[in-house]
MITITI-234169 format. One record per residue (C-alpha): residue number from 0; x negated, y, z. Coordinates in pm, 1 decimal. Example, Ala and Ser with C-alpha at 12.3 -4.5 7.8 and 13.67 -1.06 7.14 Angstrom:
MITITI-234169
nr|east|north|up
0|-1230.0|-450.0|780.0
1|-1367.0|-106.0|714.0
***
This chain:
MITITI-234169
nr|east|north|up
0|-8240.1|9186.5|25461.8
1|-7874.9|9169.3|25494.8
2|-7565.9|9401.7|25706.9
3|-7486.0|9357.4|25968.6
4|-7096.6|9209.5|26004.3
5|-6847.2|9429.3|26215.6
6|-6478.7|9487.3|26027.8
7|-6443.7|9759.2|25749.3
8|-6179.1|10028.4|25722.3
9|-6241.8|10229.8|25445.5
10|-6070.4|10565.0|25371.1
11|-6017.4|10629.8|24970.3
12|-5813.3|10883.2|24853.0
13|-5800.9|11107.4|24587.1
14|-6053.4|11441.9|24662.1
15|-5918.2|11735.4|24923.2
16|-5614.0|11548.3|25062.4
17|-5808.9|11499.0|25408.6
18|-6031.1|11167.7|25430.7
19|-6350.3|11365.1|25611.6
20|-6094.2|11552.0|25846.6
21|-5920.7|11243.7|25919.2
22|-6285.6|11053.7|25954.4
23|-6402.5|11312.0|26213.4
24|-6085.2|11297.1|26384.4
25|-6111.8|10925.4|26429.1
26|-6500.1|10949.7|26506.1
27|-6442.2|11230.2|26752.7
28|-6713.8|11414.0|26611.5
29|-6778.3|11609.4|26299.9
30|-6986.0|11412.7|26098.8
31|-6876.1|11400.7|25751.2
32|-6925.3|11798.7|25561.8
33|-6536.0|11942.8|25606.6
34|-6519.0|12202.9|25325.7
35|-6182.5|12293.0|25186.0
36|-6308.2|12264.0|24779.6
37|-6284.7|11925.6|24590.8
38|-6554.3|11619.7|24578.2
39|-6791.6|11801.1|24918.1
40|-6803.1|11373.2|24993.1
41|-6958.7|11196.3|24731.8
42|-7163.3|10893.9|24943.1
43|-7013.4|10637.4|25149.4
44|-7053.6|10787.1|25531.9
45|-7034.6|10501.7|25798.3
46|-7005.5|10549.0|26121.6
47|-6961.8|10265.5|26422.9
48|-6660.9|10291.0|26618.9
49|-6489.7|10132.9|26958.5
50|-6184.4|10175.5|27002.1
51|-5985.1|9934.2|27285.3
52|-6293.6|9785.2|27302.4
53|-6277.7|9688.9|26944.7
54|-6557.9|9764.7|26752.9
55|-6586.8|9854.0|26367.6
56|-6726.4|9988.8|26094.5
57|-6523.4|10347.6|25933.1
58|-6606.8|10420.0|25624.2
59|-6551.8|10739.5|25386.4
60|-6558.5|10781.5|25065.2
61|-6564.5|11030.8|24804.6
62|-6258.5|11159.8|24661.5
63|-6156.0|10940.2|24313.8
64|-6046.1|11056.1|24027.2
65|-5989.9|10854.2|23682.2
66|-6021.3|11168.2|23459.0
67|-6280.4|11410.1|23507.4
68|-6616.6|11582.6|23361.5
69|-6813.7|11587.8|23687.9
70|-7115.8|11349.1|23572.5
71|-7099.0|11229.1|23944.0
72|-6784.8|11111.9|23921.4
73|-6825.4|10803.3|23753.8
74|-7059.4|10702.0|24012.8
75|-6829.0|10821.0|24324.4
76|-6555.5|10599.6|24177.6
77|-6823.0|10289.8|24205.9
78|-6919.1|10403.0|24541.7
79|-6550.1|10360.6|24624.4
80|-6497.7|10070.1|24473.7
81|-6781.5|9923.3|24647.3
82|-6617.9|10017.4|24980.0
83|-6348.7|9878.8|24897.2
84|-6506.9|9529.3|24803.3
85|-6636.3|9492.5|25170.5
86|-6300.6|9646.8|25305.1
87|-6065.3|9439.8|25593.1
88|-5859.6|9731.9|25569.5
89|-5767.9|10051.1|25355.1
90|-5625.6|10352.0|25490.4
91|-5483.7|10508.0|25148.4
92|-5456.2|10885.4|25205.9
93|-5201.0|11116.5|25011.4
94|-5127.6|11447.6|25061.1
95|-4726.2|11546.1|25212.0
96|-4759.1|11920.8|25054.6
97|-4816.1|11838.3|24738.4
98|-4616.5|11469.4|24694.8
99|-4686.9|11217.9|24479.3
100|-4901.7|11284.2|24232.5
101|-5093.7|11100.6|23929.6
102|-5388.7|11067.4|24040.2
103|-5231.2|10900.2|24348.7
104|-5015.4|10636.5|24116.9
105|-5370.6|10565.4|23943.4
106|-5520.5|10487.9|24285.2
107|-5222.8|10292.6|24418.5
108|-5291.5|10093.8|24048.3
109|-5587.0|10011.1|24134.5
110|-5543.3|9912.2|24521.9
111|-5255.9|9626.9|24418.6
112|-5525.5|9460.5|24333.6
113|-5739.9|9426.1|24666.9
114|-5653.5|9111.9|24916.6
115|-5664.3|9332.0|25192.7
116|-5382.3|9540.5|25411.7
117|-5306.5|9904.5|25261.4
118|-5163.9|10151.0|25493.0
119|-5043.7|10476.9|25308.7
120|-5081.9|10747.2|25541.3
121|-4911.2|11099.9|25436.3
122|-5142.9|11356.5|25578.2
123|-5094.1|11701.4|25657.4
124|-4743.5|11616.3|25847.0
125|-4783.4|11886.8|26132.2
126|-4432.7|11924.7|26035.9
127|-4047.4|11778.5|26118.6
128|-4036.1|11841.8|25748.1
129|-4308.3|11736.2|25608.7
130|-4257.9|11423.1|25812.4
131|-3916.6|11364.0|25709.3
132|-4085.8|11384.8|25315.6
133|-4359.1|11141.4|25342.1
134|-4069.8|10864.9|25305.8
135|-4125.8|10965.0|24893.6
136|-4476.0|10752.7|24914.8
137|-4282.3|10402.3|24924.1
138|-4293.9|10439.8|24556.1
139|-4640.2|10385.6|24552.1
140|-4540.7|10011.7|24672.2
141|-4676.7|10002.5|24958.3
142|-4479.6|9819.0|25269.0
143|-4633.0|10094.6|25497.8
144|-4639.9|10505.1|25504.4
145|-4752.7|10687.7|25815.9
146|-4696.9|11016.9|25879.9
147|-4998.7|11193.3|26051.1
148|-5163.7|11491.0|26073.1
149|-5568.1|11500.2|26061.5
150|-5646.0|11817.7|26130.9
151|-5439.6|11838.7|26437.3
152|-5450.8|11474.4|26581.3
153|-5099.3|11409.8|26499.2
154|-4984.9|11054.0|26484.1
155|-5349.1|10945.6|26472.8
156|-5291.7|10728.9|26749.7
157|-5046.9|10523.6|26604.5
158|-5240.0|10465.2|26294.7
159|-5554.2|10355.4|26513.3
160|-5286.7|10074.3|26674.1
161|-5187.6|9960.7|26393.5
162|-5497.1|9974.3|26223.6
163|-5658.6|9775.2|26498.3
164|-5400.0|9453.4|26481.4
165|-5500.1|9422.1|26091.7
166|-5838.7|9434.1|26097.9
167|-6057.6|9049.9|26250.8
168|-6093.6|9103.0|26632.6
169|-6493.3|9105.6|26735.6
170|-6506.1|8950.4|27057.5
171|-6531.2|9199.5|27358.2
172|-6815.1|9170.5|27551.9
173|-7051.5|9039.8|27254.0
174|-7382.2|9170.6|27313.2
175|-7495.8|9461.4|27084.2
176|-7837.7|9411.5|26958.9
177|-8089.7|9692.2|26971.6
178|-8114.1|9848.1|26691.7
179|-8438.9|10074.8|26533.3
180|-8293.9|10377.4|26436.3
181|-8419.7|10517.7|26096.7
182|-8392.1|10839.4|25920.4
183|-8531.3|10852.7|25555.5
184|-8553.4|11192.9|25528.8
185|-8711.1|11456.8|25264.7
186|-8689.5|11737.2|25028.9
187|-8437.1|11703.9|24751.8
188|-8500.0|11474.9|24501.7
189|-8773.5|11230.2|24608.8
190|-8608.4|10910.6|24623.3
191|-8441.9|10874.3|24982.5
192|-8107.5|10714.1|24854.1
193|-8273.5|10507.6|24612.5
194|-8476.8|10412.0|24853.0
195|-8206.3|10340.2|25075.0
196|-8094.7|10131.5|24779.3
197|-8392.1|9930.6|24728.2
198|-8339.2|9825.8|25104.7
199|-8013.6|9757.2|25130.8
200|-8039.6|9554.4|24777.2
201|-7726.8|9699.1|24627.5
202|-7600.3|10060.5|24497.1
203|-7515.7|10188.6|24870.1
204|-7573.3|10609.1|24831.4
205|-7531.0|10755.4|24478.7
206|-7838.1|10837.5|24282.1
207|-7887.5|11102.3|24019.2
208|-8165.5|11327.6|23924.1
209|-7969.9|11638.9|23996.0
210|-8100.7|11736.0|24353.0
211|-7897.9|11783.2|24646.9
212|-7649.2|11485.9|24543.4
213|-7635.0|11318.9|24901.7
214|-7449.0|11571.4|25090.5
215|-7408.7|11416.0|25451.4
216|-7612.2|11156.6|25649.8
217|-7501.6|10791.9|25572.6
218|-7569.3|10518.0|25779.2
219|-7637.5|10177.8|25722.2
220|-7728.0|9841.6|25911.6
221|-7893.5|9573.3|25793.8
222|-8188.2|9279.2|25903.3
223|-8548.2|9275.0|25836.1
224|-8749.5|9028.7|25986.9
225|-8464.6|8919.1|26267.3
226|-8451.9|9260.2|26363.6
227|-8152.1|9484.5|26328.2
228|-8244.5|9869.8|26140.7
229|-7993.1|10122.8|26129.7
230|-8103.1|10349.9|25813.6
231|-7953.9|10719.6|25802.0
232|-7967.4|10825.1|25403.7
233|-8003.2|11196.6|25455.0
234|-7935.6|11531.3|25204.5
235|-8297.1|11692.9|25170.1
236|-8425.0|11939.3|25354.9
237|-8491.9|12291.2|25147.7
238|-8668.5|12544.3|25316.7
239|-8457.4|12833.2|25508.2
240|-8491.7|13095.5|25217.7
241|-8322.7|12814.2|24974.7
242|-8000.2|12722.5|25148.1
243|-7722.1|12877.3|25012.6
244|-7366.9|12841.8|25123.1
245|-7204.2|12663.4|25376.9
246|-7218.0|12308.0|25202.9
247|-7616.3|12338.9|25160.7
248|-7600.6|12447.2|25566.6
249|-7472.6|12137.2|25671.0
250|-7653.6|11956.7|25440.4
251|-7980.2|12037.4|25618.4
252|-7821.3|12101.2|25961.6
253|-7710.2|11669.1|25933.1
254|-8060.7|11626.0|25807.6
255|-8197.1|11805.4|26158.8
256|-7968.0|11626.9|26346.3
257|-8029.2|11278.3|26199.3
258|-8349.8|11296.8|26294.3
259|-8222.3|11372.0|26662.9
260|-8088.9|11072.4|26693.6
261|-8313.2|10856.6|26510.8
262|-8614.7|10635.6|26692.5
263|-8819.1|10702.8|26340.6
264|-8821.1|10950.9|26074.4
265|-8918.5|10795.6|25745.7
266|-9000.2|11103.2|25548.3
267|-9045.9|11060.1|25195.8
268|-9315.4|11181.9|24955.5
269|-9315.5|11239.1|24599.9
270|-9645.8|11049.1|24501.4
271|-9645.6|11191.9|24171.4
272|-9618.0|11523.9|24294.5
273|-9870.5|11475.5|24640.0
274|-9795.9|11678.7|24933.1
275|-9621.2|11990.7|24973.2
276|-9581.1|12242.5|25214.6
277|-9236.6|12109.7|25240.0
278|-9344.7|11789.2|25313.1
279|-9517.1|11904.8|25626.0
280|-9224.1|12105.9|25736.4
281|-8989.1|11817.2|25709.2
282|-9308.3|11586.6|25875.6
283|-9328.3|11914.6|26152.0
284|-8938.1|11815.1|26272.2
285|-8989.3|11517.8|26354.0
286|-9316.3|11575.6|26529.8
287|-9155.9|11844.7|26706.2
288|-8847.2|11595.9|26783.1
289|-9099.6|11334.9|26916.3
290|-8982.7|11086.6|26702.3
291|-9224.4|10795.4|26532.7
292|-9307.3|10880.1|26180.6
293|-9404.4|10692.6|25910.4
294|-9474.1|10875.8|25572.4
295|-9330.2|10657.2|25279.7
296|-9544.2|10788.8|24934.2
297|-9242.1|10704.2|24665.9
298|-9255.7|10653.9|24309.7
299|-9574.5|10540.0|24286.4
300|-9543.2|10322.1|23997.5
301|-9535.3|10680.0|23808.7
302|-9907.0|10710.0|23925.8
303|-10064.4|10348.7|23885.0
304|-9853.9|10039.8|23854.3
305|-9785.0|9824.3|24102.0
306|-10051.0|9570.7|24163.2
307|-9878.1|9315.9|24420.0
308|-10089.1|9367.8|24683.7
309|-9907.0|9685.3|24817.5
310|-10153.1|9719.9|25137.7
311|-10467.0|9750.3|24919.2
312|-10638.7|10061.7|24868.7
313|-10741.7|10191.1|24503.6
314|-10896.6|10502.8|24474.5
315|-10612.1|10680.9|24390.9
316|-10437.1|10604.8|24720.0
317|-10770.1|10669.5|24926.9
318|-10738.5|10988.7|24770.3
319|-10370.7|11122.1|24878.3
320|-10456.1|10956.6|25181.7
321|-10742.9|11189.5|25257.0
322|-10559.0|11492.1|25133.2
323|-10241.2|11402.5|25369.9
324|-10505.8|11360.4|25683.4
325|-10683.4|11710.3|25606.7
326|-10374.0|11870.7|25553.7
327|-10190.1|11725.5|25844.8
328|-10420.7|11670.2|26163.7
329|-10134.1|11683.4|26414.4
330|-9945.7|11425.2|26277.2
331|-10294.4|11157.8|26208.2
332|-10093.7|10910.3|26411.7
333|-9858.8|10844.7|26106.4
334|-9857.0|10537.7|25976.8
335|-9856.7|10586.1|25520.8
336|-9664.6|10364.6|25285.4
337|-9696.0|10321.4|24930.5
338|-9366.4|10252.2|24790.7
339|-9173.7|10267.5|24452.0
340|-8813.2|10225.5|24544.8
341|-8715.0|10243.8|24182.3
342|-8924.2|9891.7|24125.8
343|-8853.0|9756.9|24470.5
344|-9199.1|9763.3|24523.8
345|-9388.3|9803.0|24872.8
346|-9050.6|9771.9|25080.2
347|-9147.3|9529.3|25318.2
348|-9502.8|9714.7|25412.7
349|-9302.9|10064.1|25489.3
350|-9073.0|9876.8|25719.0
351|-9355.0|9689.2|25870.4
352|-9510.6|10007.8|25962.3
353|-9154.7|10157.2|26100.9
354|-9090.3|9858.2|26333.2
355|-9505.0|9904.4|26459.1
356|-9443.1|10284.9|26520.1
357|-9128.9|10164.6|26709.1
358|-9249.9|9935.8|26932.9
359|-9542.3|10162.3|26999.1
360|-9311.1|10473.2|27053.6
361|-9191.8|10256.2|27362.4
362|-9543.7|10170.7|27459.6
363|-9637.5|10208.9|27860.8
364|-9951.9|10203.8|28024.6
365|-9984.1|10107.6|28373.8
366|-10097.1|10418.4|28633.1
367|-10447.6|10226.9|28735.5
368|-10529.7|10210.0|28386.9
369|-10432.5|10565.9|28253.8
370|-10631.9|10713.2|28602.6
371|-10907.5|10539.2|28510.2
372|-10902.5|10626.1|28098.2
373|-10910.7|10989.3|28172.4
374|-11101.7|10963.1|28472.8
375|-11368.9|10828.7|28251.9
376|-11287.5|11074.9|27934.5
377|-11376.8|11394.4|28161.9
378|-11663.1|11277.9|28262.1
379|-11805.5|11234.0|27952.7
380|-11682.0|11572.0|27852.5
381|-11634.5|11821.8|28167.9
382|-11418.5|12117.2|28100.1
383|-11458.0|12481.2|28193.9
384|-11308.5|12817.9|28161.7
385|-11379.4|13162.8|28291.7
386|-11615.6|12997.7|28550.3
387|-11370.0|12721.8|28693.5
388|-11401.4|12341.9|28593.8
389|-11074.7|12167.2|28500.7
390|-11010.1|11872.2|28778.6
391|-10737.0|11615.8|28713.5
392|-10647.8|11433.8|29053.6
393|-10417.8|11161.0|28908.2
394|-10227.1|11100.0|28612.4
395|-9902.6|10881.5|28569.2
396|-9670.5|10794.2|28253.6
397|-9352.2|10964.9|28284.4
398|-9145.8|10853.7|28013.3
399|-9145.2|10637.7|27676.9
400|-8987.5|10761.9|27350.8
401|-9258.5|10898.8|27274.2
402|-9512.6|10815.1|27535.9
403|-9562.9|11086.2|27789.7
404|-9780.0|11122.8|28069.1
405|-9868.0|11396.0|28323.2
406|-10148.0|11520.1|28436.3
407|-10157.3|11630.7|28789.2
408|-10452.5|11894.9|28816.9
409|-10602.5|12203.8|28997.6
410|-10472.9|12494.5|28728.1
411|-10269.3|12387.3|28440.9
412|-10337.9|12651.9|28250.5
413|-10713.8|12580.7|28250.9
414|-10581.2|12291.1|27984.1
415|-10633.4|12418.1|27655.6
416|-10469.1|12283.2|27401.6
417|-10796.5|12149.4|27215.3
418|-10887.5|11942.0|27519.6
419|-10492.7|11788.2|27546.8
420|-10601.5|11652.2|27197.7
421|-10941.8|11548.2|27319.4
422|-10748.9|11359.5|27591.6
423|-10512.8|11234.3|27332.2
424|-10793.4|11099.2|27103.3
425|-10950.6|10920.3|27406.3
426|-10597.0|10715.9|27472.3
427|-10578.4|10632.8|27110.4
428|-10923.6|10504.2|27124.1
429|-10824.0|10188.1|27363.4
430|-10455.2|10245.3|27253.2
431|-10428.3|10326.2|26903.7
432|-10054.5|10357.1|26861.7
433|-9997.4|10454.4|26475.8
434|-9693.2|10600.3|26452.3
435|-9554.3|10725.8|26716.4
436|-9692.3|11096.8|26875.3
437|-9813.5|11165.4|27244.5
438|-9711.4|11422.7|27486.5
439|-9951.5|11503.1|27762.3
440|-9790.3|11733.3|27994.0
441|-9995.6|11913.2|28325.2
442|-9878.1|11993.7|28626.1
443|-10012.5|12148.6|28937.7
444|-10128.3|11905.9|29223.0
445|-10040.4|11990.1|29595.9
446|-10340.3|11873.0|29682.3
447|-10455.1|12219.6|29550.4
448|-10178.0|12412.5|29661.4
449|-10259.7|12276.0|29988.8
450|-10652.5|12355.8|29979.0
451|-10550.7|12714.0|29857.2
***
């Protein structure tokens, strides 16, 4: 497993002086948490950009400081210095109100050091004289200071041009790979980042035992097996009742919408703990979402140790297993992992089972076949109700992603729900599909309309 290359441009800067303002700006959506209180970013956040048909990589970071009690903070300042490690270029944000302070010459310190082009750019500057001000930054010795303005858009433009003729050109037109799409997503505090971690094979999203640390959704690329993953590090999900304040509201409203725009939601399970009800209502989202799922049971090394052979079943894993299919009959189709990120144990098995529920979330049947499946399925088992028999005339696949097909018959609402997942089961039989759900939608024929 390794990233994928595009250019870096990192944005460091010491906390509440702008960097997620001036990252959604850039990104043209709000995808970092905006909060006006210190340290709300502590992750990396990536996010792809093209601009001028130039493609890269825009990175934030979590505000740095070199004196403080938070016990985060120590690990912020790596996460920043890791961005900065794989940076082409740093955009160094300072803040015009409040002028140079010490905690930016401690920052400028440290960036001397990097090989890499630092632009200084003096936000807030929705002013002529805050503008005219922002010459004061030179003495952080830096050849460049740009005024802008993140919040409104103001010379944002002009940073992007110059940004863009010091960072390597990726040639236009070079064909974009597709990529799986991958949420790891759970309640607080059962391993996604270090997860994530294990994956990636280096210290990408903070990790900490206090829960709630990851506070937006992170992405990251990298290779597995030739094939291109995009993996979304997500804040856990609490149940309504528990979110408090608007920081915890975006936290789980990024979470919702990560797995929007996923292909596969990895949710993650606390194997010491087993299944909880908030385990199926994370698991219920996705479902809902018709996205392939794949439950990942972390920290199993807590529970037995890890015996190499990550696929075989010991009766402790026969038993969760059991408990997770009683519990969770809608969702049988998901494929279950046993994983312990904090060993690096079982990571190739849980993305082995992502890339299956993939490729069979973008399965398609041909129409002769699918006729003749549930042709065959009712009449093995004819429905009734109140006196009239269910008829299905012909049946077709609308759409992948997940597989859907429609039925075509006399009264859709003859269709209870209990013989869609009859019909369902009867599919899976000759296709088996693990991991990705099926929709089976009814409509009424006009062959029926017409006879009526």
């Amino acid at each position: 497993m390794y990233p994928v290359r595009l250019p870096v441009i990192v944005i460091v800067g010491r906390p509440n002086v702008g960097k997620s303002t001036l990252f959604n700006r850039i990104l043209g959506r709000r995808a970092a948490v905006v909060e006006d209180q210190p340290g709300v970013t502590r992750d990396r956040l990536y996010a792809e950009c093209e601009i001028s048909g130039q493609r890269f990589l825009l990175v934030d970071t979590g505000g740095i400081l070199f004196s403080d009690d938070d016990p985060l903070v120590e690990q912020i300042r790596l996460q920043a210095e890791v961005a900065l490690a794989e940076a082409d270029l740093v955009l160094f944000l300072v803040d015009c109100i409040d002028g140079v302070s010490l905690g930016d010459i401690d920052l400028a310190q440290r960036l001397r050091g990097i090989r890499v082009p630092v632009l200084v750019l003096a936000n807030k500057a929705d002013n002529t004289k805050r503008v005219n001000t922002s010459g004061e930054f030179y003495e952080l010795g830096f050849e460049n200071v740009l005024p802008l303005s993140g919040l409104n858009g103001i010379g944002v433009s002009d940073v992007l041009e110059k940004s863009l003729k010091l960072i390597p050109k990726v040639g236009e037109g070079a064909p974009v790979e597709q990529e799986i799409k991958l949420a790891i997503v759970g309640r607080p505090n059962v391993g996604k980042s270090s997860l994530l971690n294990a994956f990636t094979g280096e210290t990408r999203s903070i990790v900490s035992n206090i829960p709630g640390t990851t506070r937006d959704a992170i992405d990251t690329q990298i290779r597995y097996r030739d094939m291109p993953f995009r993996l979304i590090d997500t804040a856990g999900i609490r149940r309504k009742g528990k979110v408090q304040g608007t920081v915890e509201y975006y936290m789980a409203l990024r979470s919702t919408r990560a797995i929007e725009r996923s292909d596969c939601a990895l949710v993650v399970i606390d194997g010491k703990e087993g299944l909880t009800d908030q385990d199926k209502r994370v698991a219920k989202v996705a479902h809902d979402e018709g996205k392939a799922l794949v439950l990942a049971v972390n920290k199993w090394d807590l529970v037995e140790p890890p015996d190499g052979l990550p696929r075989q079943m010991s009766p402790e894993k026969k038993r969760l297993i059991k408990i997770i299919r009683n519990e969770t009959p809608e969702w049988e189709y998901a494929q279950i992992a046993f994983t312990s990120a904090k060993e690096s144990a079982g990571l190739d098995p849980v993305l082995d089972a992502v890339h299956a529920a993939v490729e069979n979330w973008n399965f398609r049947i041909s129409t002769g076949q699918l006729n003749r499946l549930i042709q065959e399925a009712m009449f093995a088992r004819p429905y009734t109700s109140k006196g009239k028999q269910l008829r299905v005339y012909y049946s077709t696949q609308a759409s992948t992603r997940p597989p859907t097909f429609v039925l075509f018959c006399n009264d859709p609402e003859l269709m209870h729900f209990s013989y869609k997942r009859y019909l369902e089961n009867q599919i899976r039989k000759v296709y088996p599909l693990p991991g990705t759900p099926i929709r089976i939608v009814t409509r009424s024929s006009r062959k029926e309309d017409e006879e009526s």
